[in-house]
N, C-alpha and C positions, 0 to 999 in steps of 0.2 A: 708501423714501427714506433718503439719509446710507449712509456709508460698508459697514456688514457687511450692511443689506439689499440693496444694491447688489451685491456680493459673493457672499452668497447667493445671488442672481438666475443672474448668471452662471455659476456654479458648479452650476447647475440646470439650462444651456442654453437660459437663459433674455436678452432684451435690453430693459433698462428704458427706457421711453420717454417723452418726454410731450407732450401735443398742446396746441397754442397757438391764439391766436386767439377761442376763446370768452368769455363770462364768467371764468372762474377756467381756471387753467393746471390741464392732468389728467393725471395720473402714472399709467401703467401697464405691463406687461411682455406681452411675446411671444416665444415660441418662436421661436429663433435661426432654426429652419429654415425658417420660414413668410415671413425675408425674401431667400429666394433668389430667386425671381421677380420681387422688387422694387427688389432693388438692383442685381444683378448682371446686367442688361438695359441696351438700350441708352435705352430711355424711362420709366426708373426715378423716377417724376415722382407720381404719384397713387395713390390704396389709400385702401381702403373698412375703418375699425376698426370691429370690431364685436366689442363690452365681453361679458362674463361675465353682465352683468345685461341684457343683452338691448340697450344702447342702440347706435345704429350713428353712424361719422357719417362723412362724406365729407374726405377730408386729403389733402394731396401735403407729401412729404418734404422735410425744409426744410434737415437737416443730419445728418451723419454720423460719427462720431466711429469711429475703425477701431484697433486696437492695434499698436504701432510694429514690433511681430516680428511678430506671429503673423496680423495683418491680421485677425483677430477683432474683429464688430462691438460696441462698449463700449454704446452709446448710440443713441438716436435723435430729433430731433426733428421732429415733426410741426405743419403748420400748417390747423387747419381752415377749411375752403371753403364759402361761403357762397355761393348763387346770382348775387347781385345786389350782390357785393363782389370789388371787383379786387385779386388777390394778383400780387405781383411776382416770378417764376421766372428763375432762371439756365437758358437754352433753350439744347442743342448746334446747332452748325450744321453743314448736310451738304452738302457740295461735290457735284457728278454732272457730268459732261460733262468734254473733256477739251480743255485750252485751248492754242492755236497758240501762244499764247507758248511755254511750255515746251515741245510739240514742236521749235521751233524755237531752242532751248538755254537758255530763259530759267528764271528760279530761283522756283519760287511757294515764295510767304509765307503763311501761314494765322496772320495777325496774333490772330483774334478766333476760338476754337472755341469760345466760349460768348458771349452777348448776352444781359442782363437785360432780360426785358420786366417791361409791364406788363399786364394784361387777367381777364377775367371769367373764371373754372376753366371753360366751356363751349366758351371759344377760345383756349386754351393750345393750342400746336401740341407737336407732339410734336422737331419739328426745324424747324429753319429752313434751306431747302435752298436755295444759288445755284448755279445754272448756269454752270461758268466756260468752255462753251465757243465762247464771242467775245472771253475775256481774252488781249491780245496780251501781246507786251514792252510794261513801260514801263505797263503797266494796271492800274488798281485799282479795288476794287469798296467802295464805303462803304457806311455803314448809312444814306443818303440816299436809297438806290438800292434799298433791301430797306422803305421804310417802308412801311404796312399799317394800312388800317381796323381789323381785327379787333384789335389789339392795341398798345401805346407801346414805343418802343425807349428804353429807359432812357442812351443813347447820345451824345455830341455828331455829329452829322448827318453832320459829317466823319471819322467814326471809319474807317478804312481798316480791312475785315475780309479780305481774302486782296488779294493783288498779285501782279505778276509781275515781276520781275526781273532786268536782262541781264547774262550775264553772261559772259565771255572767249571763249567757244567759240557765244555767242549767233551767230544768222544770220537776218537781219530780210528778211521775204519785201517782193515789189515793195508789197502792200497795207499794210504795216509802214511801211515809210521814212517817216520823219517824223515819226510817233506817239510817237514814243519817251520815256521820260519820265514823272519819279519819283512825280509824282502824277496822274499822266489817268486821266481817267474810264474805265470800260472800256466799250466801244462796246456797246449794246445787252445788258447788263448789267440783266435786267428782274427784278423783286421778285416773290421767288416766293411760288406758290399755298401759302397757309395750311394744314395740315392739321391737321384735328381731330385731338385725344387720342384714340387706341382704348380 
């Protein structure tokens, strides 16, 4: 802890960390290299510390501190996971399918790549995937539309996470006409299947 141990550390290839959420806040360092798997992934979300004195405990990565040249990681915080306690995660969201609006010239939005849930470390998903291929023109998919047993969207219900929008060289098919329209629902727009953390 404090300025030249901190220094030290790094100067050793070393990254001081500390893990939250228990009794008392716990300060400790790890080899810079041992968080390439952790961070530099796309479900850089969870990891298992396991201390020098033998004690282990279960955490997902709470914060990240990077150095403004060199993208060297300064810091880390960790929060630990308790069974039977809901921790709240910034979750990516992952698009798949490919939606007739934009084939048909419309401009997609990807308002929302990140959603705060909230949920038990056993139903943390790894992404939260929607299907945007029933997003016309004129369609938008909320977080109304994605809500979920397994988990709370820390969200207002209206939050608009990806749309579609028309735009000059747009060409609205005969199933189109009329749909049109800055806030509609996107037709069959269904909430997708949760997936477990691997």
């Amino acid at each position: 802890m404090g300025k030249v141990a901190t220094k030290a550390l790094r100067n050793a290839g070393k990254v001081p960390c500390v893990l939250y959420g228990g009794d008392n806040a716990m300060h400790f360092s790890a080899d810079e290299l041992a968080f390439k798997h952790l961070v530099y992934t796309p479900n850089a979300y969870t990891a298992v510390i396991e201390l020098e004195n033998g004690d282990t405990f279960d955490a997902v990565l709470q914060d990240i501190q990077f150095h403004p040249v060199t993208d060297r990681i300064l810091h880390v915080d960790f929060y630990q996971l308790f069974e039977d306690k809901a921790v709240t995660m910034n979750i990516p969201v992952r698009l798949e399918g490919n939606s007739p609006g934009v084939r048909n010239g419309g401009r997609l939005l990807f308002r929302k790549r990140k959603l705060t849930i909230k949920a038990l470390p056993k139903l943390l998903p790894d992404f939260i995937t929607i299907d945007i291929s029933k997003l016309k023109i004129g369609g938008t998919i909320t977080v109304e539309t994605l809500l979920n047993d397994d988990y709370t969207i820390m969200h207002p219900e209206s939050t608009a996470v990806v749309q579609v929008k028309a735009s000059r060289n747009a060409v609205l098919d005969d199933e189109e006409e009329g749909e049109e329209g800055e806030d509609g629902a996107a037709e069959g727009a269904e909430a997708p299947a949760s997936e477990a953390a691997e």
